[in-house]
DOTI-808308 format. One line per 10 residues: number of its first residue (from 1); their letters; for each residue y, z, x of C-alpha. Coordinates in pm, 1 decimal, m for minus. Each point is the difference from the previous one (the first is absolute). Layout:
BEGIN
NUM) A) Y Z X; ...
END
This chain:
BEGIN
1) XXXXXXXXXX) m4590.9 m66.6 691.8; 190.7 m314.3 m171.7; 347.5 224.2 33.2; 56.4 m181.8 335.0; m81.3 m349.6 m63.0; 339.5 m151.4 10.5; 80.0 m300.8 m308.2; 19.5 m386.2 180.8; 184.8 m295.4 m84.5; m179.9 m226.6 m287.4
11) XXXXXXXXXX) m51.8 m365.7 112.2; 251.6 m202.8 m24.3; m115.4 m290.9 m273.7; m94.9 266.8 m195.9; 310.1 165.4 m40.3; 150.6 m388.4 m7.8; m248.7 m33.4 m357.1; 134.0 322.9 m116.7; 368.4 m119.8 m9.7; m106.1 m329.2 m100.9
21) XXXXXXXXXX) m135.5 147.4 m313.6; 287.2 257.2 m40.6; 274.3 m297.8 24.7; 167.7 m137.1 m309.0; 117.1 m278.4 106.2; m96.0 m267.4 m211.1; m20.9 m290.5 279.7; m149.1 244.6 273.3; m255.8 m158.1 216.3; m314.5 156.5 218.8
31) XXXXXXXXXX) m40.7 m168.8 323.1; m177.8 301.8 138.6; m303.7 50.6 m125.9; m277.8 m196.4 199.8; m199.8 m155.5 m292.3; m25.9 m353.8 m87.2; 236.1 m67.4 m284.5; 0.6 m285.0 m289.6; 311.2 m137.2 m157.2; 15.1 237.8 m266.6
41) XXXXXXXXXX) 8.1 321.7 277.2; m399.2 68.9 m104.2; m311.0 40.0 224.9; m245.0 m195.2 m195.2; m391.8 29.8 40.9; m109.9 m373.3 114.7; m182.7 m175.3 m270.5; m294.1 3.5 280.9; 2.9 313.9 18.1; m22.4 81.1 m353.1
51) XXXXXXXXXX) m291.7 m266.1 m97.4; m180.6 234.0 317.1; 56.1 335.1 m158.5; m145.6 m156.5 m318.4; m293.4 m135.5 176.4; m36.3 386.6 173.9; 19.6 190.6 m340.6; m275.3 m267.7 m122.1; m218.8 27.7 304.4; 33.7 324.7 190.2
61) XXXXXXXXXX) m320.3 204.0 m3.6; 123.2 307.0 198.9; 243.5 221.0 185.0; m197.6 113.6 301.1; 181.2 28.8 339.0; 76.4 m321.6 199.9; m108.6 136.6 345.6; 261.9 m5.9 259.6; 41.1 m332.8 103.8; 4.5 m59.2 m364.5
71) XXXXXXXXXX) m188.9 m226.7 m191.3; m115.9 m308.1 160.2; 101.7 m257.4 m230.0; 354.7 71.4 39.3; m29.0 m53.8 392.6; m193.6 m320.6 m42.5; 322.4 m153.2 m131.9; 296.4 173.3 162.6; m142.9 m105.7 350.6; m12.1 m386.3 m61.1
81) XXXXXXXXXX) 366.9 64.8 m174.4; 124.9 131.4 308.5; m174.7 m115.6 282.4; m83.4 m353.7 m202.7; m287.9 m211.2 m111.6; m235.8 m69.2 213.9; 172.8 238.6 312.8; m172.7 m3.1 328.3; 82.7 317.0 m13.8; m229.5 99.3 m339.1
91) XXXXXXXXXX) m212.4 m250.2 158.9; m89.9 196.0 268.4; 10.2 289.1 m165.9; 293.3 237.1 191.5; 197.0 100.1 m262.5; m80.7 306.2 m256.8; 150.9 104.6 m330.9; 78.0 328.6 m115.1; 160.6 27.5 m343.0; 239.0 239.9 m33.9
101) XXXXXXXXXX) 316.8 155.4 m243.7; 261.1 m270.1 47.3; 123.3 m119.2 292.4; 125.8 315.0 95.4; m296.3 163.8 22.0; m137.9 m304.3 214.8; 289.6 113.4 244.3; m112.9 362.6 8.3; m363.3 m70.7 43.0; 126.3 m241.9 343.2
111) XXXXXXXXXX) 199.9 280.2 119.9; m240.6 276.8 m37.3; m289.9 m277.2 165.8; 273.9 m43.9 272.3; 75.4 404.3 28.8; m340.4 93.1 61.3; m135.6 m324.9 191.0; 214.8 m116.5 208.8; 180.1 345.1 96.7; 323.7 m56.7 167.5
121) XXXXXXXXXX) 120.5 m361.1 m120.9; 320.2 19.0 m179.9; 104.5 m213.2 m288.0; 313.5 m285.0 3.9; 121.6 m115.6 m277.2; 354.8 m210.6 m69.8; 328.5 103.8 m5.2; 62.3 10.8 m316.6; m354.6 13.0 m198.9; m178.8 131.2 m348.2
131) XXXXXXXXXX) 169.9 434.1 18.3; m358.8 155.0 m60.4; m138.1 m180.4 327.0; 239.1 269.0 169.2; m173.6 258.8 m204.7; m391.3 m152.8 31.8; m42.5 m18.2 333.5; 164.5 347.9 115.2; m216.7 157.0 m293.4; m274.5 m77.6 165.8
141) XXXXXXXXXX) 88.4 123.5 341.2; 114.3 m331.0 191.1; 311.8 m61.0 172.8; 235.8 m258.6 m165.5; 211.8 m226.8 198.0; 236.7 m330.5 m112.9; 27.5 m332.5 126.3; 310.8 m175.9 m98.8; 1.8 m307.8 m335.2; 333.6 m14.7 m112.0
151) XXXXXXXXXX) 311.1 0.0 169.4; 394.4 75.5 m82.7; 42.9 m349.8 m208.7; m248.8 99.4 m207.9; m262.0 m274.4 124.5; m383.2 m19.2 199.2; 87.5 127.5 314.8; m341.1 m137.5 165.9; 143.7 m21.5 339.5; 14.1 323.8 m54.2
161) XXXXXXXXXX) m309.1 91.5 m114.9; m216.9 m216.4 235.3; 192.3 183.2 271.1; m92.5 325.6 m86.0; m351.1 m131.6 m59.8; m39.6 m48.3 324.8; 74.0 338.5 142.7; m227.9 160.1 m257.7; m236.8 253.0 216.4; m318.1 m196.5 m15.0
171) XXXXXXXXXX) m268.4 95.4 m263.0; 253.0 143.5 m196.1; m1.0 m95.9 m383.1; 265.1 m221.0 m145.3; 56.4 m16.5 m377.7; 97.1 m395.7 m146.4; 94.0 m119.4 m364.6; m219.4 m280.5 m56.5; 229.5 m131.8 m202.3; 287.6 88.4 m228.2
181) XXXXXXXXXX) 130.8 251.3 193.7; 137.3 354.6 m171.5; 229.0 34.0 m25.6; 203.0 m311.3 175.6; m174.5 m292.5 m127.4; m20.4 m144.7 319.5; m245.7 m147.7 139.7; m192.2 m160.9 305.5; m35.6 m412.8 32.0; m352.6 m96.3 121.5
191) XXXXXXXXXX) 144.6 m44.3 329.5; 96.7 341.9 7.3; m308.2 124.1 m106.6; m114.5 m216.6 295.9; 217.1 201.5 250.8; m101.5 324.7 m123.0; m354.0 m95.4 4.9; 35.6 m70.7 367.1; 208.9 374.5 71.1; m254.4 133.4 m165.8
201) XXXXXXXXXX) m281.4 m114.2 204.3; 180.7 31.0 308.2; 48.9 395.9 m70.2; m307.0 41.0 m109.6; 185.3 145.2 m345.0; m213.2 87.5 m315.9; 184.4 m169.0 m308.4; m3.4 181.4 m368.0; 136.9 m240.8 m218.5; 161.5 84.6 m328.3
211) XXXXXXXXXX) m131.9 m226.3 m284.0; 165.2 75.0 m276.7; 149.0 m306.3 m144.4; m241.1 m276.9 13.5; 73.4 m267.2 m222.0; 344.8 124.8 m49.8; 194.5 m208.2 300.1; m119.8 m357.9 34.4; m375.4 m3.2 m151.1; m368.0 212.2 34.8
221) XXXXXXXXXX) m106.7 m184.2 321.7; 353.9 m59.2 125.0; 116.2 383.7 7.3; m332.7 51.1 212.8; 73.5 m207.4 288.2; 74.6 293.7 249.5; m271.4 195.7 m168.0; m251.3 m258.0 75.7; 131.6 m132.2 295.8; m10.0 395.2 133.2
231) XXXXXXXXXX) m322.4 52.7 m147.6; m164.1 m329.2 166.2; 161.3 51.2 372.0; m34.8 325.3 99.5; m335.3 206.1 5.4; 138.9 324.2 m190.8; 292.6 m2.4 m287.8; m12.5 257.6 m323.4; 147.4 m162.3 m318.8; 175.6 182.0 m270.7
241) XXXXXXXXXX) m27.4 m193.3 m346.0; 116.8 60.0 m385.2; m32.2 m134.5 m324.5; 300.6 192.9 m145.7; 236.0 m270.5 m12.9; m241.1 m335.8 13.5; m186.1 151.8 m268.4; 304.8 216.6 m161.4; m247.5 314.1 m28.3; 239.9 231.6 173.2
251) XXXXXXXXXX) m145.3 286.8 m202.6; m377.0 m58.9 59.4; 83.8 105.8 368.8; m241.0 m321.4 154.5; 18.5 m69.6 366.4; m234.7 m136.5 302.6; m57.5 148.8 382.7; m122.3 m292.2 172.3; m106.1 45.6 339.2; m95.1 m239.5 248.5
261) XXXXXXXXXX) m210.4 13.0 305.6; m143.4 m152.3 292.3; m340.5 m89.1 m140.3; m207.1 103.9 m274.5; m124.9 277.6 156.8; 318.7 126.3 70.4; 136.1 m5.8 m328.7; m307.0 188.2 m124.6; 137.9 305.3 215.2; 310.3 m60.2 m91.6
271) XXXXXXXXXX) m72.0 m2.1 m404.6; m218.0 326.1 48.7; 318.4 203.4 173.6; 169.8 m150.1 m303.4; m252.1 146.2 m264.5; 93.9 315.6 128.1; 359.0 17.0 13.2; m25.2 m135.1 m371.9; m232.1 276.9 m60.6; 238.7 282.0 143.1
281) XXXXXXXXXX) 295.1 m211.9 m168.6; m95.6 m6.3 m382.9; m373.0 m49.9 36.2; m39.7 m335.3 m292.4; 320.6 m238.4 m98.8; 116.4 m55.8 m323.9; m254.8 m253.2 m151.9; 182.2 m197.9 m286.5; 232.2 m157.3 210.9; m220.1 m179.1 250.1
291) XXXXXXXXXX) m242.0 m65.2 m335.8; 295.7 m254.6 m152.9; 69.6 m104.7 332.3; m404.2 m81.8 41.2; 8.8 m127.2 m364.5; 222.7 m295.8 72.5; m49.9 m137.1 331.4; m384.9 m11.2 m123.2; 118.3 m224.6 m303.7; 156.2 m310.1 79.6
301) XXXXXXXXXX) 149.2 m44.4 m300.0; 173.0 330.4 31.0; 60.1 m47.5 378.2; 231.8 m303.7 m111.1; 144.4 150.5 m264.6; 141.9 306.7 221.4; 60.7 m245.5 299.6; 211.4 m236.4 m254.6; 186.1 387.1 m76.4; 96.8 75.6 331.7
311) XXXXXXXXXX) 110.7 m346.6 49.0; 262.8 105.0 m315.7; 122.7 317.0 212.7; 24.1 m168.3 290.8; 231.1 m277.6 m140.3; 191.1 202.6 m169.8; 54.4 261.2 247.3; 121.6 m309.5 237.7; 161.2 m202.1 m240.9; 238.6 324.6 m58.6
321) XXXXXXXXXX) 71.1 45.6 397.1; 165.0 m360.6 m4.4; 197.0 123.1 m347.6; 101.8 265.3 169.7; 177.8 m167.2 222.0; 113.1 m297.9 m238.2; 171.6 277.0 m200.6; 196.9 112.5 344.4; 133.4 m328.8 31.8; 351.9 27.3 m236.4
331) XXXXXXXXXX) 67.7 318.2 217.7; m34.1 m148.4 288.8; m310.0 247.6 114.7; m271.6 m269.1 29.4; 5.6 m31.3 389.3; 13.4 394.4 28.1; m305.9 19.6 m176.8; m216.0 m299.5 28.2; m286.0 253.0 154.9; m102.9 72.7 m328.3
341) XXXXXXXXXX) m104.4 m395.1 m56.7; m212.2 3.4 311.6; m196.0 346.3 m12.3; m288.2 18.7 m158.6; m186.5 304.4 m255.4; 118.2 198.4 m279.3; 291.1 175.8 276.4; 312.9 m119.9 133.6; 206.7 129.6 299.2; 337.9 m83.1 m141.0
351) XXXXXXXXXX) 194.1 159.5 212.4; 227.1 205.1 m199.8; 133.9 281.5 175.1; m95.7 383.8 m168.0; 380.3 m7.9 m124.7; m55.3 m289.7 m192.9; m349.1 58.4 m133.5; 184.8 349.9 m141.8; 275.0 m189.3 m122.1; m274.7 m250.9 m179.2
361) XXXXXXXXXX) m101.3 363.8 m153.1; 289.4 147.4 m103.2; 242.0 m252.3 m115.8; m289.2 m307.2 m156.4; m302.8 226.1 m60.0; m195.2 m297.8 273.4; m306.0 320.1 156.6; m152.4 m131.7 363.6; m76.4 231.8 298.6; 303.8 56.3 224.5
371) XXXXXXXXXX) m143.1 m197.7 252.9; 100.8 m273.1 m172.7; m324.5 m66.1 m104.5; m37.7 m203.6 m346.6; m333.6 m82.2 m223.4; 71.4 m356.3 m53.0; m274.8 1.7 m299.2; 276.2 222.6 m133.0; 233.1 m333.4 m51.3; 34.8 m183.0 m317.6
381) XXXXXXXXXX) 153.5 m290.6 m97.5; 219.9 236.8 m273.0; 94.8 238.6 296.1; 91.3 m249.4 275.1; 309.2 m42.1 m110.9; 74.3 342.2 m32.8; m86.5 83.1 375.6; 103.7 m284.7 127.2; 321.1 109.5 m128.4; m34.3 345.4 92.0
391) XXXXX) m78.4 m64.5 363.6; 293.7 m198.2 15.5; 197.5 311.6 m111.5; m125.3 196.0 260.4; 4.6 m250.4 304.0
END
């Protein structure tokens, strides 16, 4: 029966590590891969994180299932992260957490709620956005549609995108970065936020926002401006959420569904419809994850230690944008790509053509997606130089 099935591309960052690894270049540099990065090219477990696993080997007393929504510790703490301390919104009880594996699997649990709930709704997300939201939301049986986000001069296009906003078929779904946007880096002032808000609610839309960075552009309260604004305005909004990056447990697959409703009641409906598409999903989540995550915003002595952490990456991931483009300068290339100093996150539209990203590959040993693409946790001070120089070759 498996004579037939026909062999498929491999994703493309994959094949990017593969090459990576097979290259002997001595000075060849990874700007693909979408992991937070420290100076020395590593992915190091926060100390936070560590004194938490400690306190889990110490302290655990089982390995039972988690139930579906998972366990309820790790949901009293992710909803006042992202929705805020004392939220009229937890206040009044409208919003529901469903732990779940990683962000991603936050994603697939909306789309499969939106699938078989609201039959008929299709899904718009921005022109460019994150490659596996084109394969998500099709999986699951909805129709996928773009609104514009960046245009030819590689900048925020949102003329553009409030346009199309506003000829979105109403009650349709429309998919937002909350912040850090994959893979541009751009992303929306409060004022924008403001005029989407208002689109929005004038279409009657249903916003999924993408939460995947908080703490990673301008702070933990800051990046949630739009989510909270969203979440406090409008009656209904579903909230995707991960600790991969904030938390740097990309392998203990930890993520959040949060959904909010109308009114308590509401939300109770909502969270049982939720139970179940968990249940036909993968039935329990991963437990470890959401236990360190638990573990530290319940200490405040840890909870300061990891939030004094991610104030580190965050630094240093910005401090290296404006390097960046202080290393362009003696070639003349800092107007071209002053972008990179503005955006926000781990990515960075740089707008280098495909042709030059190969080029990067070929002839310096630099690895980024061909859309130009780059991981900017992926700089160092050692390498600046070196593709500062390098993009100057190929410019």
């Amino acid at each position: 029966m498996f004579e037939k099935i026909e062999r498929v591309p491999g994703d493309a960052i994959l094949g990017l590590i593969e090459a990576f690894k097979k290259d002997t270049n001595p000075q060849k540099v990874d700007l693909g891969v979408g992991v937070y990065k420290d100076d020395q090219g590593n992915t190091p477990v926060m100390r936070a994180v560590k004194e938490a696993e400690a306190l889990l080997l110490k302290n655990e007393t089982t390995k039972t299932y988690i139930g579906s929504h998972g366990a309820p510790a790790y949901g009293e703490v992710i909803l006042p992260m992202v929705l805020g301390e004392g939220s009229p919104v937890l206040d009044a009880k409208r919003a529901s957490a469903t732990q779940s594996p990683g962000g991603t699997g936050a994603l697939r649990l909306a789309a499969d709620f939106i699938a078989t709930q609201l039959p008929g709704k299709d899904i718009w997300v921005s022109d460019p956005t994150w490659p596996n939201h084109l394969g998500i939301f099709p999986a699951a049986g909805l129709t996928l549609r773009k609104y514009p986000y960046v245009d030819a001069e590689n900048r925020l296009d949102f003329d553009g995108m409030l346009g199309a906003l506003k000829e979105i078929p109403e009650g349709d779904v429309v998919l937002l970065h909350a912040c850090c946007h994959n893979p541009t880096g751009f992303d929306l002032s409060r004022d924008q936020w403001q005029q989407v808000l208002e689109v929005v609610r004038e279409r009657n839309l249903l916003p999924l926002i993408d939460f995947a960075y908080q703490g990673f552009g301008e702070g933990l309260d800051e990046d949630a401006y739009g989510v909270r604004l969203m979440a406090e305005s409008l009656d209904e909004v579903i909230i995707t959420s991960s600790c991969s990056k904030n938390f740097g447990i990309y392998c203990e697959r930890t993520g959040c569904l949060i959904m909010v409703a109308k009114n308590e009641e509401q939300m109770e409906n909502v969270r049982s419809q939720i139970a179940i598409v968990a249940r036909e999903n993968y039935s329990n989540p991963p437990a470890h994850g959401g236990s360190i995550v638990s573990e530290i915003l319940h200490s405040a002595e840890l909870a300061a230690l990891w939030r004094d952490e991610l104030t580190e990456m965050r630094d240093r991931i910005n401090t290296l944008r404006r390097d960046f483009v202080e290393a362009l300068k003696p070639y003349g290339l800092e107007q071209k790509y002053a972008c990179v100093a503005e955006q926000r996150g781990m990515f960075s539209y740089t707008g280098l053509t495909g042709e030059q990203v190969d080029r990067l590959r070929d002839e310096f040993g630099i690895y980024m997606v061909r859309s130009g693409r780059a991981n900017v946790a992926g700089f160092s001070h050692k390498n600046l130089p070196y593709l500062a120089e390098a993009i100057a070759a190929v410019n």
